[in-house]
Phi, psi and omega in degrees: 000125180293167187264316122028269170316318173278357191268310202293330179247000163289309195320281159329304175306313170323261175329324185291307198311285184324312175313290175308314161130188178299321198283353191207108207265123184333147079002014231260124187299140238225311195293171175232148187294305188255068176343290206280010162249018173300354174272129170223122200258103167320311166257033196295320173263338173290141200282161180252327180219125182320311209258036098275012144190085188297325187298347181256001183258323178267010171276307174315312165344273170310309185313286238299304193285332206263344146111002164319114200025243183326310186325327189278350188020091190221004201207040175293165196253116183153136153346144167309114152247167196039065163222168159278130221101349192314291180314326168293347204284298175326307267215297188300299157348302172270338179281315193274001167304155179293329177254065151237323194282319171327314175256355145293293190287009207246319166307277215310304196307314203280347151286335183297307165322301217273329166297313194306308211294334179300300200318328174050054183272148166243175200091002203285109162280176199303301178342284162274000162261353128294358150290306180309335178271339141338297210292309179294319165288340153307320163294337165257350164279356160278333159319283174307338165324295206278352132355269190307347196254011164265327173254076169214346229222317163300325210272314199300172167271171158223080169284082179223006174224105153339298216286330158332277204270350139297306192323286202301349153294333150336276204298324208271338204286310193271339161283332187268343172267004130298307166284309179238110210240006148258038147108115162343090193230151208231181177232093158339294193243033150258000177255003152256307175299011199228352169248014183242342187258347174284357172280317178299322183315308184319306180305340184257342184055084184216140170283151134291063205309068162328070229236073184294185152295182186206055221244334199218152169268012152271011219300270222293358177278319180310314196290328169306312191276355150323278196322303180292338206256324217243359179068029139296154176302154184260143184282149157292127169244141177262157180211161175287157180260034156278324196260052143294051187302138169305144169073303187302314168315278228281327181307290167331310158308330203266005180254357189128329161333140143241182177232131170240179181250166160209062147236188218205301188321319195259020222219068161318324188266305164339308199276314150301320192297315201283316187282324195268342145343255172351301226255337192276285171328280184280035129275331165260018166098016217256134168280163202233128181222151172190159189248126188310000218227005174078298196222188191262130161284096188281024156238347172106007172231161178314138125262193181269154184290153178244115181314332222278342192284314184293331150337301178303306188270340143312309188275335163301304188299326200277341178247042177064050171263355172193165185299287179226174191209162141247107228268157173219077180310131190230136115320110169242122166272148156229130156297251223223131198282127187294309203256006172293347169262358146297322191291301206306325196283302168305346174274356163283358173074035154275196196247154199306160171261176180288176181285093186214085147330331201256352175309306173305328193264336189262347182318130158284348159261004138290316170304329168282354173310183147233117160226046136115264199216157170214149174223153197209101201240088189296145165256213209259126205303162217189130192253129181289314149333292154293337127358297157292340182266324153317307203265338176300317184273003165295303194272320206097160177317110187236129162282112189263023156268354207241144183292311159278002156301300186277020179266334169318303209310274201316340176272328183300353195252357196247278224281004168290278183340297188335293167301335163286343198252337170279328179295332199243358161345126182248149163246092165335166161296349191265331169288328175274341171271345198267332187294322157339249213328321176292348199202056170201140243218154188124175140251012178183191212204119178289164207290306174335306200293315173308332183266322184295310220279321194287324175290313193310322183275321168299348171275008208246286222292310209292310174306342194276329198106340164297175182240129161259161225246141178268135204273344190040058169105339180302124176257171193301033149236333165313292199280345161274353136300316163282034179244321202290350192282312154338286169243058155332319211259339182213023172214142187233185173215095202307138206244047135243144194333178192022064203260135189256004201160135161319137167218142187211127200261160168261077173327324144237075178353298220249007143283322190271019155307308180345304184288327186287320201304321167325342165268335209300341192284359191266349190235348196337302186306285171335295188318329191284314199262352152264327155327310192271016169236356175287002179245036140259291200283359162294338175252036104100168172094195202299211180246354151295308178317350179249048164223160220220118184278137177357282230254014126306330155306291208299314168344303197270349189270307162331304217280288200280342156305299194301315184289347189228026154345313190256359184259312142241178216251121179254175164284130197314196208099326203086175170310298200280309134357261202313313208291323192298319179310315166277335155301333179288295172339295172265002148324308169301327222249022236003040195261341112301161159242112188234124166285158180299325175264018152090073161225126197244086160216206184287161183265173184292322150322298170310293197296332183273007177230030183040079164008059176298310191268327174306319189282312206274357187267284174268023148293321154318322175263343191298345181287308202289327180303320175294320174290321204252019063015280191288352192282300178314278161328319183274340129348311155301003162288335182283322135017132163281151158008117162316283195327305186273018160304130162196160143321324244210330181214067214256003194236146174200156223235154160232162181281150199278001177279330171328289189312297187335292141357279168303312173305328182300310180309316173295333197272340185282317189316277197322320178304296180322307219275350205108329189246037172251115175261007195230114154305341202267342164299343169264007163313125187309325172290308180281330165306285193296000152304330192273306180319283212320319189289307179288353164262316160316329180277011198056046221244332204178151202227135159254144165255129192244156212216104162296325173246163326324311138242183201288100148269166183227169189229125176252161183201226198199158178245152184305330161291331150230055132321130202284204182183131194254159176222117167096029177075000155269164144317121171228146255230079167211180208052159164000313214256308152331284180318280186317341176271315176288333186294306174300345193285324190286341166291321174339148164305111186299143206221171173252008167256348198248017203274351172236136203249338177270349169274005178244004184265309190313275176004269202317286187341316155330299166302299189285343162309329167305306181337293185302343158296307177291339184269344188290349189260102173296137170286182182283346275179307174297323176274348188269327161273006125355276193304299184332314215288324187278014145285292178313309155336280176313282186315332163270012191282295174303302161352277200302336181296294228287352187297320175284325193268000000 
């Protein structure tokens, strides 16, 4: 569909809308005459570079100033923004609220309270120390004013000039058609429903809440230049106040940025000011974008969500604070991603770099790369009102003053983003070549093989329901080549001679996870049920012997869903739901077998084509499996010390960045030694996903510590404590099972087939650990010292008490 023709049914939509009125919103049928041009690569005619046509780059030029059609952004769909003033109007709003003066005054009394009692003057009639507290408290609520209004004055965006935000359309038009220099490409007609339900808003002065993927800090510039290029309102972003950069920060604000800090908690007024901000916006009517996953994903699949922004807004709506709002779950694809070998490096526990946006975008040996493509896919917008009202009736009556009802709301409301943002996911060329190359056995793949394989997967996602990037006429050996060309730098082609067919390897495995992880939401249930039936088939005999009964399989699957909960987004349903559903799946598809008396293994299909696709189900996973293994293992650090071992002292704590650290450090060994098959199981992200999961189970407790700063502490529950005998380690208990019970999904290794030489190993290892965690940190000597003051200072007390 030409953009002409969509300006042309907007149009008509437009008018229809207006006809009916606001309360009753058009129907306007959605689909297209002409499928196959429903796809549109947005920046398919802007010139990319001067010195390959200079005459259409300086006529783009000239549009660009002159403000010629979109450019001119003059005629959006959305409440008013970029006018003057706009910002001070905001800054008033919020300063002048009842709870931002509620609380400076509720501050100002208790500090006021709290000098006097420091002054300890005596003889203070009642009388006057309530005048001295007037008085201090009038001064210091003139203090706290001028507070709040320097962080209204950091925070706010300052949308009051148009002229902004062309320029920065400008900039951003010719760096993104330069990088990704096969084009922006949307889906027509989801951006025709995403302008029929922003017409309805307008009439309503209601926001749109933007909840994108979170893969880049090119996110919110791609969706802003969406927006501004489709004649949409451009979103209020929420951003960390690290890319509060000199010149690039205040540009950004001036596009809709804000800046937080992120944390909060200790900070009353911050926190109000900041929530009433939020809460302010979608009262006027403002669109919103925050990415539900909290931070940028450094493995290439979702995480789980983090609440506190989606909370805010939860909590307005649940107190009237605006009628409605409308969620919109956004897709982002990349061929290839700016930052991923910074993300490798921290997940490898180097140290982070610093924070530089206009660094990435503006580097000049990125711009000349090409990489490739962004596809960008909305799902379908969802009104938090009803939503919320579906789920009260759903659930039954709940009281939404008491926190853990509505903490019930908000996760159900973080993974429904989630799920929506997974449905409409495109799986680039790049995520289907890393998921290849990775999940084949060997050391590299002829180029012939590499194409089959990529075709078996793209018909399995398209039957799946999935979406794949549309190639538009290219065939699958065009785009594996040109994908491999792409990430030169991390898929390689091996140059020695007499060679019968190009072959190609992975140069860095554990970056071009990245790309595989992109897949993993589409087989995770599969992957799951076969990783739990590999612990038959991995020991090998006929083929009765590698089968498995039904409801051992549901047991051991049970097991391994519940353990990796917080790593995946599964489908709704259960345990039980999803397993029947996903056996039959692979049943159909032969890669199973299910007998009539309820026995589950491979099918003969399978076993004659060397369990190519059973193997490629658990290659997805065998990296996580592998992490929370190793997770585990490193747990056993915790033991107190040989020397400091008793009955009375069998346990002992580290600080957890420490600890963290080490574990990495054991998982690096273990790689190195043979008994790790994945590098990518000592990745940091997925470790600390894991603790997290062994603390929910009760596996292990953190103590977070306020001094010197806020640190944290781990320790073990009394119940899996290791044990030692005769002052060794020894492979029993509680804390054992759970490592062999995770151990039996692993991936068989040729160093690991006797499980009592490889406990001697790990043991071995966490013993050193357990030396090392037995040495108090500074952070730790330092709450010592305290306990041991506090101590002295109740000492005379308890003496004279005795006496």
């Amino acid at each position: 569909m030409s953009e002409n023709k969509t300006e042309e049914r907007l149009r008509l939509l437009m008018e229809e809308y207006h006809k009916a009125g606001a309360s009753n919103v058009p129907n306007v049928p959605l689909s297209f005459d002409d499928p196959e041009h429903e796809h549109r690569n947005l920046t398919e005619k802007e010139p990319r570079r001067m010195r390959e046509d200079p005459v259409a780059f300086m006529l783009n030029i000239g549009l660009h100033y002159q403000g010629t059609g979109w450019r001119g952004y003059q005629h959006y769909i959305g409440n008013k923004i970029f006018y003057p003033g706009f910002s001070d109007r905001m800054k008033s709003l919020v300063l002048s609220s009842q709870k931002v003066e509620q609380v400076i005054g509720e501050l100002a009394d208790r500090q006021a309270q709290e000098l006097i009692a420091v002054q300890k003057k005596k003889n203070m009639s009642e009388e006057e120390r309530a005048k001295r507290i007037a008085k201090q408290r009038k001064r210091l609520q003139k203090e706290l004013e001028v507070v709040a209004k320097g962080i209204t004055e950091k925070c706010v965006s300052t949308m009051d000039d148009i002229r902004a935000v062309r320029f920065f359309a400008f900039s951003l038009n010719n760096i993104l058609v330069r990088l990704y220099h096969q084009g922006i490409h949307i889906k027509e007609s989801q951006w025709v429903e995403l302008k029929r339900v922003a017409l309805m808003a307008q009439q309503k002065k209601q926001s749109l809440i933007l909840v994108p993927s979170h893969k880049s800090h090119i996110d919110y510039l791609v969706v802003s230049y969406i927006f501004f290029r489709l004649g949409l309102q451009i979103p209020h972003i929420v951003a960390g106040e690290n890319l509060d950069l000199p010149v690039v920060g205040r540009l950004l604000k001036s596009c809709g940025a804000f800046f937080i800090k992120r944390e909060w908690g200790g900070n009353p007024l911050y926190k109000t000011v900041m929530e009433e901000y939020i809460t302010t916006l979608l009262s006027e009517g403002m669109n919103f974008e925050c990415f539900v996953e909290g931070t940028r994903s450094r493995l290439g699949k979702l995480l789980t969500p983090k609440l506190g922004i989606i909370k805010i807004i939860l909590d307005a709506i649940v107190d009237n604070r605006f009628e409605d709002c409308h969620l919109v779950p956004m897709s982002l694809g990349y061929d290839k991603i700016i930052e991923t070998s910074s993300y490798a490096n921290e997940l490898l526990g180097n140290p982070k770099e610093k924070e530089s946006l206009w660094g990435l975008i503006t580097n000049t040996r990125v711009l000349q790369l090409k990489w490739g493509r962004v596809d960008v896919r909305l799902g379908k917008p969802f009104s938090l009102r009803n939503w919320l009202d579906e789920q009260i009736k759903l659930r039954g009556p709940m009281d939404l003053t008491q926190m853990s009802q509505k903490s019930i709301l908000l996760k159900s409301l973080g993974y429904r983003v989630l799920s929506d943002i997974n449905s409409v996911a495109v799986v680039m060329p790049s995520a289907l070549l890393g998921t290849v190359l990775l999940t084949l056995r060997g050391r590299g793949v002829g180029r012939s093989e590499l194409i089959r394989r990529v075709d078996w997967l793209i018909k399995v996602i398209n039957a799946k329901g999935g979406q794949v990037a549309e190639f538009h006429g290219m065939s699958t050996g065009v785009v594996v080549d040109r994908t491999v060309q792409i990430h030169k730098d991390l898929i390689g082609e091996q140059k020695v001679k007499d060679l019968l067919e190009p072959t190609f390897y992975g140069i860095n495995p554990f970056e071009l996870s990245y790309y595989r992880n992109q897949v993993i939401h589409m087989f995770v249930e599969e992957a799951i049920v076969c990783v739990a039936l590999y612990t038959v088939v991995k020991l090998g005999g006929s083929k009765v012997d590698q089968r498995m009964r039904y409801t051992d399989l549901l047991d051991e699957i049970s097991f391994l869903s519940s353990l990796l909960k917080l790593d995946m987004i599964y489908k709704p349903g259960g345990v039980e739901n999803n397993m029947r559903r996903t056996v039959r799946w692979l049943a159909d598809n032969h890669v199973i077998e299910v007998s009539e008396d309820g026995w589950v293994g491979l099918s003969d299909a399978e076993r004659e084509c060397g369990r190519e696709n059973y193997d490629f189900l658990c290659f997805l996973i065998w990296p996580f499996v592998e992490s929370y293994w190793l997770a585990a293992v490193s747990l056993f650090s915790l033991v107190a010390s040989r020397r400091a071992y008793s009955p009375t002292n069998r346990s002992s704590s580290a600080e957890m960045k420490l600890f963290a650290n080490r574990a990495q450090a054991l998982g690096k060994t273990l790689y190195y030694q043979g008994d790790l098959s994945y590098l990518e199981a000592v990745n940091k992200e997925t470790l600390n996903t894991a603790f997290t999961r062994y603390q929910e189970q009760g596996i292990m407790v953190l103590h977070r510590h306020a001094t010197p700063k806020p640190w944290s502490e781990i320790a073990l529950t009394d119940d899996f404590v290791p044990q030692r005998e005769d002052g060794i380690l020894v492979p029993k208990g509680p804390l054992w099972d759970l490592v062999e019970h995770i151990g039996r999904f692993r991936m068989e290794g040729k160093n690991r087939r006797d499980s009592a030489t490889v406990s001697t190993r790990v043991l071995r290892l966490a013993e050193i650990l357990a030396e090392e965690n037995a040495v108090p940190s500074a952070n730790q000597k330092t709450l010592l010292k305290k306990l041991s003051q506090e101590n002295k200072q109740q000492a005379p007390t308890t003496s004279s008490s005795k006496l």
